[in-house]
C-alpha positions as CSV (number, residue, x, y, z in Angstrom):
1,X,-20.8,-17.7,22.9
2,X,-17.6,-18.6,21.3
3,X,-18.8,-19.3,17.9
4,X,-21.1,-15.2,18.5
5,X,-17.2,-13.5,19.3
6,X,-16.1,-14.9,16.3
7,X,-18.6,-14.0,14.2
8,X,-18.6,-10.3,15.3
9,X,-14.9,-10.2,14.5
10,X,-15.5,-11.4,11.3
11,X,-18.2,-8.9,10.6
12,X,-15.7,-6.5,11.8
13,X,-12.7,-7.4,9.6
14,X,-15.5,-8.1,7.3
15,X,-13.6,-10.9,6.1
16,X,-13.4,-14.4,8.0
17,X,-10.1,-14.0,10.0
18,X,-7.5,-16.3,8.0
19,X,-5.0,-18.2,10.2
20,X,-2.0,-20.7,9.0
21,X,-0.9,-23.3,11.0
22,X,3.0,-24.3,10.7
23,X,3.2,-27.5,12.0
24,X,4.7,-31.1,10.2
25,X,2.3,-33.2,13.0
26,X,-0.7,-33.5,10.2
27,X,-3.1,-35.0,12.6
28,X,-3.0,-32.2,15.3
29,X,-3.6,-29.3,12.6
30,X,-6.2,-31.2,10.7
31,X,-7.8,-31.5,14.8
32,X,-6.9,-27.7,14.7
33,X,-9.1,-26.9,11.5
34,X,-12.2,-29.2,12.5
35,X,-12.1,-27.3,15.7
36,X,-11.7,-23.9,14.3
37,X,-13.0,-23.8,11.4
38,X,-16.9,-24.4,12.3
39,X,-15.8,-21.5,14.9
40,X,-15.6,-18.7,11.9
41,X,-12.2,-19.3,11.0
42,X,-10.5,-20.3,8.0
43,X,-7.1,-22.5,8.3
44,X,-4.8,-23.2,5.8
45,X,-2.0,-26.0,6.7
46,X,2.3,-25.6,6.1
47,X,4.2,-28.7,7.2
48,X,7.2,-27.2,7.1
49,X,8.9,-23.7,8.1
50,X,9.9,-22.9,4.6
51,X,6.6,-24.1,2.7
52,X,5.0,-21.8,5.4
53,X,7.3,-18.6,4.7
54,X,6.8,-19.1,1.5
55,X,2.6,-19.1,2.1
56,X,3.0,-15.6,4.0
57,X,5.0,-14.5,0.7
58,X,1.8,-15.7,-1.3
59,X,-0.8,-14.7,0.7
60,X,-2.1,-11.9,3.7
61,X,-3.4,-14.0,6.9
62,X,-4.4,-12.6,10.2
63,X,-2.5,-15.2,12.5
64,X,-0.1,-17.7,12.4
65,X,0.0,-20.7,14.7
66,X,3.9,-21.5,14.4
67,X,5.0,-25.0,16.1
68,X,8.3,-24.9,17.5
69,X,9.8,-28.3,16.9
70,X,9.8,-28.1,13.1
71,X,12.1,-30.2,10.1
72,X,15.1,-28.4,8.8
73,X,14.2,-24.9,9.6
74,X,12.7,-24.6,13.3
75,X,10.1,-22.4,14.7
76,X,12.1,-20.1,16.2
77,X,14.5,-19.5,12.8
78,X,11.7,-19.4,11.0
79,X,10.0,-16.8,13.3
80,X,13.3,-14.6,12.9
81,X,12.7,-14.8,8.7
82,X,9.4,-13.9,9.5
83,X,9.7,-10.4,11.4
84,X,12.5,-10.0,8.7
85,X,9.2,-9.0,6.3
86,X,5.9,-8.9,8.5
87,X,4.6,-8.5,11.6
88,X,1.5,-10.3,11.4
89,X,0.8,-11.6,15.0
90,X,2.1,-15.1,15.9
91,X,1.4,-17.5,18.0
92,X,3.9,-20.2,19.1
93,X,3.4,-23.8,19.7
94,X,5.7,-25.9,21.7
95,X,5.7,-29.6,23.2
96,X,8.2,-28.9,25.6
97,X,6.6,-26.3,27.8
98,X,10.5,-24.9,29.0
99,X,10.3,-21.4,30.1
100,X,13.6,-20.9,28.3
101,X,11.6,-21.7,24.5
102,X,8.7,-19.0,25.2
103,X,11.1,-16.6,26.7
104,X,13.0,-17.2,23.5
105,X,10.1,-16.8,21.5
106,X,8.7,-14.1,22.5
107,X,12.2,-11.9,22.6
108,X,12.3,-12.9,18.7
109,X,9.0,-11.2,18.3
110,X,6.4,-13.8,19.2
111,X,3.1,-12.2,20.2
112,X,2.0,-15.6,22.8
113,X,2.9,-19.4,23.1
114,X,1.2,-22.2,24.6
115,X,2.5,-25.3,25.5
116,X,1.2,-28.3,24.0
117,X,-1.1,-30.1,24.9
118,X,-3.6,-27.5,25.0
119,X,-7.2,-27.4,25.5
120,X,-8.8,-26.0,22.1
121,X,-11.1,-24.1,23.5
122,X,-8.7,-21.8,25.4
123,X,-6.2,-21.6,22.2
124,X,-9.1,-20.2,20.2
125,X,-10.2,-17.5,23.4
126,X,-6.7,-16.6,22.7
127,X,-6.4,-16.3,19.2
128,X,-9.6,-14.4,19.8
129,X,-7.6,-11.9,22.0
130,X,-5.1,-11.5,19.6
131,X,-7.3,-10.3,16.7
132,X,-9.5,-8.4,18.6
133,X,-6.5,-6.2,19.7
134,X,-5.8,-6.2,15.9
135,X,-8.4,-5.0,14.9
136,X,-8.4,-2.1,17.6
137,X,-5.1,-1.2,16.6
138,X,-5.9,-0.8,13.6
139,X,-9.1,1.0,13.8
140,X,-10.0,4.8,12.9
141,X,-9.8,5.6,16.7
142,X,-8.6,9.5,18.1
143,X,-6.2,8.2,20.2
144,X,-4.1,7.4,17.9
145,X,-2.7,10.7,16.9
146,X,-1.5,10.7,20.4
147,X,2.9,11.1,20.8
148,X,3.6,9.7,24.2
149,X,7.8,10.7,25.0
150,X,9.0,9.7,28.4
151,X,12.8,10.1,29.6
152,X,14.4,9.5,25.5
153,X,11.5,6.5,24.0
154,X,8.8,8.2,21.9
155,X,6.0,6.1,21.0
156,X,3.0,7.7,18.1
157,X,0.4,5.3,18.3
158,X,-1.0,6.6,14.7
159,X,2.3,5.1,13.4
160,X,2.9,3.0,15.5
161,X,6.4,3.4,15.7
162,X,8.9,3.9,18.6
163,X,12.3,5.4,18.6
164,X,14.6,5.3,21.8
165,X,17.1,8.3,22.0
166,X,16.6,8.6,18.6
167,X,16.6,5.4,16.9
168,X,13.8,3.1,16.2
169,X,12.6,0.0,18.0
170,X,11.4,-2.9,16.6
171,X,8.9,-4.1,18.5
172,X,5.9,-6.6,18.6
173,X,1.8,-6.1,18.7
174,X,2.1,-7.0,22.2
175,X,5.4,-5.3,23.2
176,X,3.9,-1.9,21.6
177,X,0.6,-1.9,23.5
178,X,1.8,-3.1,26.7
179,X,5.0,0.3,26.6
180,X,1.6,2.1,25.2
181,X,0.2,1.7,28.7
182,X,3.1,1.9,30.9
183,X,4.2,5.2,29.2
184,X,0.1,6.6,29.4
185,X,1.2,7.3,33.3
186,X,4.7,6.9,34.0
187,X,5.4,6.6,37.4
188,X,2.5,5.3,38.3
189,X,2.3,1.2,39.2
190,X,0.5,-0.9,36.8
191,X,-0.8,-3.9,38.0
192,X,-0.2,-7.6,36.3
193,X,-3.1,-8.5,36.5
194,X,-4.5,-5.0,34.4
195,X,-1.9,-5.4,32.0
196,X,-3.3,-8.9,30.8
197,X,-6.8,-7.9,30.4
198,X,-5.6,-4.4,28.5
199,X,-2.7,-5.6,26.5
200,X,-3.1,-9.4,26.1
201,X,-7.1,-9.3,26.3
202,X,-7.7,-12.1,28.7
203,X,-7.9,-12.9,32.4
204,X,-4.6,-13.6,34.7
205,X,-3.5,-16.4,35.9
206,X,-0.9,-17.4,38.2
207,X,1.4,-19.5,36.1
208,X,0.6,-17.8,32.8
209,X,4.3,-15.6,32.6
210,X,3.6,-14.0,29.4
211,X,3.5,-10.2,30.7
212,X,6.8,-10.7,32.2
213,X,8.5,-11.9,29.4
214,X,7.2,-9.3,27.5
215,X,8.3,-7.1,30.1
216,X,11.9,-9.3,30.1
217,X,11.9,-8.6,25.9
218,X,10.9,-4.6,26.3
219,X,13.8,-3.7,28.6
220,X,16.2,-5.3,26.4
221,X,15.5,-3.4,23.2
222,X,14.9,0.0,25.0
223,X,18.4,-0.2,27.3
224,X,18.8,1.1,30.5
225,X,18.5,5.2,31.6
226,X,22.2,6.7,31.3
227,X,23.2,5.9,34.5
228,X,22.1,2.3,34.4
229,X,18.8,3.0,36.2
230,X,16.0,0.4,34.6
231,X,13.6,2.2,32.5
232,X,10.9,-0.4,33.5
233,X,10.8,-1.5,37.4
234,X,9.4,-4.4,38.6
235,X,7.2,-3.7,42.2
236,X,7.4,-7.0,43.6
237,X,3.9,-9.2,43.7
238,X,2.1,-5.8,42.3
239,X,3.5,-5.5,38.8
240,X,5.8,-3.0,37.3
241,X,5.8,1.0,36.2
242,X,7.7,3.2,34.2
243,X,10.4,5.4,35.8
244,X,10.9,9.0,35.3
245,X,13.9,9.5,33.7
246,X,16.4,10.4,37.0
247,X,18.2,13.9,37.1
């Protein structure tokens, strides 16, 4: 089943999706690239953060896996560099597993993490996810002519910009699609465990915290309503909506 996914996205991209693994432990991306690449992927290998910035610079790929604990440069500076000239989606790696280091990552502009050690099966389902919503984004689809503009943010999906009072906001894949739905029907509560199937293309579960941090980034770059009113409310153990702007 896995193995038939991949090979429809690849017939849709009509390329074989490209990912590049940033990571200076050799024996886990060489287990990376056995696993994936008889999966319809092709992997290319950095072992460090700057001979993998300077692969982007060299080359287009559809993913990145990016370890966290890196030589000289670490995953989360070289993350920063990264946004500074792409957004290519990115996936971060990290031995640790602290909340703090994926909160962190995915504020800089990290699109998922997982913790390592993983189970390859599920890190491929979700760099599946990833490119499919890539690939839709990207797509000749109607919709995307669409101007949503709710109390000051304006999002135009054909663009795929957004501007807040006025000024633009840099935000991820993941950050734009998930606003994308919570500005579709303001007001209205959006459950958390919709939001992962929509925006991050795979099934809830209860310890995976990724649509809240998300959430956590969002509110930061967009600010607060004028009189300090959140623009984004959590509804405890439902999920969250986006307020009208107040009178």
């Amino acid at each position: 089943m896995t193995v038939k996914i991949c090979r429809q996205l690849s017939d849709v991209l009509s390329v074989v999706p490209s990912l590049l693994a940033i990571d200076d432990d050799r024996e886990m991306v060489e287990l990376l690239a056995e696993y994936l690449k008889p999966e319809g992927f092709q992997v290319d290998a950095a072992y460090s953060a700057e001979q993998g910035l300077q692969r982007v610079r060299e080359q287009s790929y559809d993913l990145i896996l990016l370890d966290v604990m890196l030589p000289g440069i670490n995953g989360f500076e070289a993350l920063r560099r990264l946004r500074a000239q792409s957004q290519i989606p990115v996936m971060m790696l990290t031995a640790r597993g602290e909340e703090t280091d994926r909160i962190v990552g995915l504020e800089i502009g990290a699109d998922d993490y997982l913790s390592k050690p993983f189970n390859l099966r599920e890190l491929s389902a979700r760099i599946q996810a990833i490119l499919r919503r890539t690939r839709h984004n990207t797509a000749v689809d109607p919709l995307r002519d669409h101007q949503l503009s709710v109390g000051g943010v304006t999002l135009n999906a054909r663009s795929r910009r957004v501007e807040c009072n006025g000024k633009p906001a840099d935000l991820t894949t993941a950050e734009f699609d998930l606003l994308s739905a919570l500005l579709a029907a303001p007001g209205i509560i959006h459950e958390r465990e919709k939001l992962f199937e929509t925006v991050l293309g795979r099934p809830y579960t209860v310890f995976d915290r990724s649509i809240d941090n998300h959430i956590s980034s969002l509110r930061k770059k967009l600010g607060v309503y004028a009189n300090g009113t959140e623009r984004i409310k959590s509804i405890r153990s439902v999920g969250y909506l986006y307020a009208v702007q107040p009178n």
